[in-house]
C-alpha positions as CSV (number, residue, x, y, z in Angstrom):
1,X,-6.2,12.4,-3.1
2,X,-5.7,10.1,-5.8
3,X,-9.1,8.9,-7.9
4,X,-10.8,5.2,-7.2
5,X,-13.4,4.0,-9.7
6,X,-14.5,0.5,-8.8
7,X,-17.5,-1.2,-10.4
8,X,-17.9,-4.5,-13.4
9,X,-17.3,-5.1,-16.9
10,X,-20.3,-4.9,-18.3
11,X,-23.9,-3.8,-17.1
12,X,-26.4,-5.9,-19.6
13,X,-26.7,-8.9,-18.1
14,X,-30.6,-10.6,-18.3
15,X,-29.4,-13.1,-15.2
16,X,-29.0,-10.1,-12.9
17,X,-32.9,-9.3,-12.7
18,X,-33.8,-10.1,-9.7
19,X,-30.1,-10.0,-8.4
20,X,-28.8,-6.7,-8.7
21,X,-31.7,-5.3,-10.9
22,X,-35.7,-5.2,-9.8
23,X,-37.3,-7.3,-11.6
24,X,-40.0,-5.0,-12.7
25,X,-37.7,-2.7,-14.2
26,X,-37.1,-2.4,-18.1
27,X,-33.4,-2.9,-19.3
28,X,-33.5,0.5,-20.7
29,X,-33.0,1.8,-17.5
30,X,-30.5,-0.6,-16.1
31,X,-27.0,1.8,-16.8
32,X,-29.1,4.7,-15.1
33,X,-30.0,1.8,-12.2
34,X,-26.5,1.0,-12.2
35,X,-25.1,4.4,-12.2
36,X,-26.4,4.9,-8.6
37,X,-25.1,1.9,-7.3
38,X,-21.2,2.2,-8.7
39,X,-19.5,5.3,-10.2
40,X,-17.4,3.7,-13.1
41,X,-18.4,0.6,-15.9
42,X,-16.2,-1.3,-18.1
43,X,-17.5,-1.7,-21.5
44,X,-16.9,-4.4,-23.3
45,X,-19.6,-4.2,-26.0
46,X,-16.9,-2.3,-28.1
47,X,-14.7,-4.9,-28.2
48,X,-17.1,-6.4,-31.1
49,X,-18.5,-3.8,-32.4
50,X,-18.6,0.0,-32.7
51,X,-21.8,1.7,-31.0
52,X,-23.3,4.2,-32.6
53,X,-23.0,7.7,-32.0
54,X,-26.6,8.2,-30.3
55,X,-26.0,4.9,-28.2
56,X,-23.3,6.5,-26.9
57,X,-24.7,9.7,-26.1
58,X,-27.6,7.6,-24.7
59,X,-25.5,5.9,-22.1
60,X,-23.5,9.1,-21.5
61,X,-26.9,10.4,-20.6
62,X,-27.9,8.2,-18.8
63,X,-25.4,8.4,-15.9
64,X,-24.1,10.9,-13.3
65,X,-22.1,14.0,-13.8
66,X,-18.9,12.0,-11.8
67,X,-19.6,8.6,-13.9
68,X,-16.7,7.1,-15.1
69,X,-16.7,4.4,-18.3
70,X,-13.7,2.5,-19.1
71,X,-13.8,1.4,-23.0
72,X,-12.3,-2.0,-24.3
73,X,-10.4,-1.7,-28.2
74,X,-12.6,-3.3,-30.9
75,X,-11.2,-6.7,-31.7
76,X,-10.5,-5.8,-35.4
77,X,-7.5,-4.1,-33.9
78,X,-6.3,-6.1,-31.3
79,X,-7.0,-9.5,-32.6
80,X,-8.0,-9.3,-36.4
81,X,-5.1,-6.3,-37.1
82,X,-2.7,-7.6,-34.1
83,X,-2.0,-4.0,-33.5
84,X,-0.5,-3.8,-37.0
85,X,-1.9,-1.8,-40.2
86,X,-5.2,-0.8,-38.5
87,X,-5.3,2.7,-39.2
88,X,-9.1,2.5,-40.7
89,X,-9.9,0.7,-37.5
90,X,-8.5,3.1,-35.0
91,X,-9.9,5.8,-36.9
92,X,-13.3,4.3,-36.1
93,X,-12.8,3.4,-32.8
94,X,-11.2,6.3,-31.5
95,X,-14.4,8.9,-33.1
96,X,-16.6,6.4,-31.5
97,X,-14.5,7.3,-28.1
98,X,-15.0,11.2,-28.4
99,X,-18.3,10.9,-27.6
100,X,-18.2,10.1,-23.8
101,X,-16.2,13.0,-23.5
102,X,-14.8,14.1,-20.0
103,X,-16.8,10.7,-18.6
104,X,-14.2,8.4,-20.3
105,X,-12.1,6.8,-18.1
106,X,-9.3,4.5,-19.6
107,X,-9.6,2.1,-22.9
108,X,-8.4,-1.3,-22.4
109,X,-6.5,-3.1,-24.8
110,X,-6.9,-6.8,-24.4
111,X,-4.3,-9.0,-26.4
112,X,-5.0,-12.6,-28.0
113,X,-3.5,-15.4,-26.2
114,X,-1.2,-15.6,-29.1
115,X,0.3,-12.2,-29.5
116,X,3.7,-12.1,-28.5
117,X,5.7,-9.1,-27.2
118,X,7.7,-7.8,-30.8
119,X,9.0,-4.4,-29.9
120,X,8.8,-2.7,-33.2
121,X,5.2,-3.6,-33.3
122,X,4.9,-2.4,-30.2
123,X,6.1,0.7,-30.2
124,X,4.8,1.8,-33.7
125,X,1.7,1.3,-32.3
126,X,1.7,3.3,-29.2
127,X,3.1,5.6,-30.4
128,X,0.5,5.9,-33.0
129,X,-2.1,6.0,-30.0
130,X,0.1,8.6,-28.4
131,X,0.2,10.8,-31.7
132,X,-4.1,10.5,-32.7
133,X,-5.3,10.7,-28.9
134,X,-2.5,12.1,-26.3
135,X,-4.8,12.6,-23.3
136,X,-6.5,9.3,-23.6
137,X,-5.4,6.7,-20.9
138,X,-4.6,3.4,-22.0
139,X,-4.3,-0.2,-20.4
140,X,-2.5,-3.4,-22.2
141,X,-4.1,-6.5,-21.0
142,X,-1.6,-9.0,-22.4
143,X,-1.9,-12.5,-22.4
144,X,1.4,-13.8,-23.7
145,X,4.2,-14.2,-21.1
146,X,6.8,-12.5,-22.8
147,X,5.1,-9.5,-22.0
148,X,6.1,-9.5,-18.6
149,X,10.2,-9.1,-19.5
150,X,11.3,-5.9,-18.6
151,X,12.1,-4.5,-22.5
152,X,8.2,-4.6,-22.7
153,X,7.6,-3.2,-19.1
154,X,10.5,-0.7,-20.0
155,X,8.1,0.3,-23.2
156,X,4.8,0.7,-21.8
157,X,6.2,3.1,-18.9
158,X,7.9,5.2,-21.9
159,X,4.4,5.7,-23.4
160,X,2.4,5.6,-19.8
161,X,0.3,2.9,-20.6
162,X,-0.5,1.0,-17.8
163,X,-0.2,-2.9,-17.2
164,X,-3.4,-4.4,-16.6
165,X,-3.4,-6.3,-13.4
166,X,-5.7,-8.8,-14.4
167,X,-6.6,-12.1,-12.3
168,X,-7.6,-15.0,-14.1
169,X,-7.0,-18.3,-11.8
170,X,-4.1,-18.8,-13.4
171,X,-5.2,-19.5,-17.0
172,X,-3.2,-16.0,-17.9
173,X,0.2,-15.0,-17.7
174,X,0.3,-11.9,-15.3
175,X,2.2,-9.6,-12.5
176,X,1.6,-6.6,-10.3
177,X,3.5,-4.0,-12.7
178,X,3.0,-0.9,-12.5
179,X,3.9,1.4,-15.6
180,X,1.9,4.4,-15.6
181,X,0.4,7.3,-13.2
182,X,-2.6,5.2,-12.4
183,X,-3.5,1.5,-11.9
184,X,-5.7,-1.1,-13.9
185,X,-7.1,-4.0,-12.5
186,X,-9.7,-7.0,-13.6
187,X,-10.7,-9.6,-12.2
188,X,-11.8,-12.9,-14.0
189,X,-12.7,-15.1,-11.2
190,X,-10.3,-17.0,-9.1
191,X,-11.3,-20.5,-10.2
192,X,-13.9,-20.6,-13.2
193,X,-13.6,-18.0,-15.5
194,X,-16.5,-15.1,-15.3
195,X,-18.5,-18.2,-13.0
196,X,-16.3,-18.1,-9.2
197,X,-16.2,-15.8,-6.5
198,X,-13.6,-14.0,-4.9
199,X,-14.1,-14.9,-0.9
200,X,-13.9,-11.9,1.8
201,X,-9.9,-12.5,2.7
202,X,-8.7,-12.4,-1.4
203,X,-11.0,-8.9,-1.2
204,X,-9.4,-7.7,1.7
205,X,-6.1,-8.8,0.6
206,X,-6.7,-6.2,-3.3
207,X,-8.2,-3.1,-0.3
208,X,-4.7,-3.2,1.0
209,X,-2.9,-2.8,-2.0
210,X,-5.4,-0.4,-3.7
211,X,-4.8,1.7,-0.7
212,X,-1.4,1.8,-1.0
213,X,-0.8,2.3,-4.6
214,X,-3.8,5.4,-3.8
215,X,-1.5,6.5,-0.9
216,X,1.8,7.0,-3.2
217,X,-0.5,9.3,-5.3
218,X,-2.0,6.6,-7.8
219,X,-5.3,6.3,-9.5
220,X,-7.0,3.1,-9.2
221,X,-9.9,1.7,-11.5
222,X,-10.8,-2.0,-10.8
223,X,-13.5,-4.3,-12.9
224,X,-15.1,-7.2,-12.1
225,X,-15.3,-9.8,-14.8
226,X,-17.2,-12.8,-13.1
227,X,-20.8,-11.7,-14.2
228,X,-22.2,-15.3,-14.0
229,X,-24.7,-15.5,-10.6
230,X,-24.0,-11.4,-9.6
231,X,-20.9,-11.8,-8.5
232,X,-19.1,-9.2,-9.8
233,X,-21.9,-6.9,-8.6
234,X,-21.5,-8.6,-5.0
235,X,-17.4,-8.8,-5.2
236,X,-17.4,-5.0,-6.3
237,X,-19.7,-3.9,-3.6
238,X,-17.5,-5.9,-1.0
239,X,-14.0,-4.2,-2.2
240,X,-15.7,-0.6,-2.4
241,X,-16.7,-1.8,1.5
242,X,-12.7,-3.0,2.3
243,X,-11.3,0.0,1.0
244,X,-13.3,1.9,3.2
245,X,-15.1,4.0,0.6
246,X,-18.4,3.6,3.5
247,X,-20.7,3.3,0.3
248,X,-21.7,1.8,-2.8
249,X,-20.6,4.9,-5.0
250,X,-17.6,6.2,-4.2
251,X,-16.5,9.9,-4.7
252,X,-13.7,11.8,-6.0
């Protein structure tokens, strides 16, 4: 059976005490809090900055032997570097990774609004990635249209990087493409970005499709974005219910 790792993009969120977390309960245990409740975490804090070593071991620590965390590309290379002449960076980023170890699920590479699909940038740099970390799986979240023509699609399958499925009301440019051995999905907010909720029938209507991209032998990791009020907390929890996982943490 194919993996499924549902859960949201981000954990350290003060406006979910009292929500999701007790109140009583000190944000240095809120990942291990988490971690019983959902089996993977998206984390974005690495998109600004690069955590150190110990932090990382910390978090690693902090979580269960099956705990998956799905790690975002520090912004220097994505958005300062624009995937071009950012060997230091990637250097950097990609030590930093090494330290979750066999708990590292897939880095996400999220793409300025402006970046445009240019093939030779492209492909010089995933093929770099391919070269410096070959068993790490990758997910491009563009945000430019012309990343959905086929010469780009055509790309990311050569190099198994995966399309990021990623729902944003509309405000983004984006398709369901699939162009690796697993799936990538995250999801924004239908209406107001990180601040809407998706309602039971959109739920029901991602279930279907998760299970049948899992039935033709496909992973599946899925992040909920919409943080304001819980509702990523509440919208994961429903989807783990629709794709009839039976609980909160789901198993391989």
């Amino acid at each position: 059976m194919s993996d499924l790792a549902i859960g949201t993009s981000g954990w350290n969120y003060g406006h979910w005490r009292g929500r999701f977390y007790p109140n009583d309960l000190p944000s240095s245990q809120w990942l291990s809090f988490y971690g019983r409740h959902f089996r993977t975490v998206e984390v974005n804090v690495t998109f600004y900055r690069t955590p150190r070593a110990t932090t990382v071991r910390t978090w690693v620590a902090a979580t269960p032997e099956d705990f998956v965390f799905s790690v975002k590309m520090n912004r220097r290379i994505t958005h300062r570097h624009r995937l071009s002449d950012a060997a230091e960076a990637l250097e950097t980023f990609l030590a930093m990774l090494a330290g979750f170890g066999r708990k590292l699920g897939v880095v996400l590479i999220q793409l300025p609004p402006s970046l445009r699909f240019d093939r030779e940038r492209a492909e010089d740099f995933f093929a770099t990635l391919r070269r410096e970390s070959p068993n790490v799986r990758y997910a491009l979240e563009p945000r430019h249209r012309t990343w959905l023509h086929e010469d780009a699609c055509a790309l990311l399958r050569h190099y198994e990087i995966a399309f990021c499925q990623a729902d944003s009301g509309g405000r983004y440019p984006t398709a369901e493409i699939v162009t690796a051995p697993f799936v990538y999905l995250r999801f924004h907010g239908p209406g107001a970005l990180y601040a809407s909720a998706y309602d039971e029938q959109q739920l029901r209507t991602v279930a279907e499709k998760i299970r049948a991209w899992r039935d033709a032998g496909l992973d599946v990791y899925a992040y909920f974005n919409n943080d304001f009020h819980g509702y990523a907390v509440e919208n994961a929890r429903k989807l783990i219910e629709f794709v009839g996982m039976g609980r909160e943490r789901e198993r391989r």
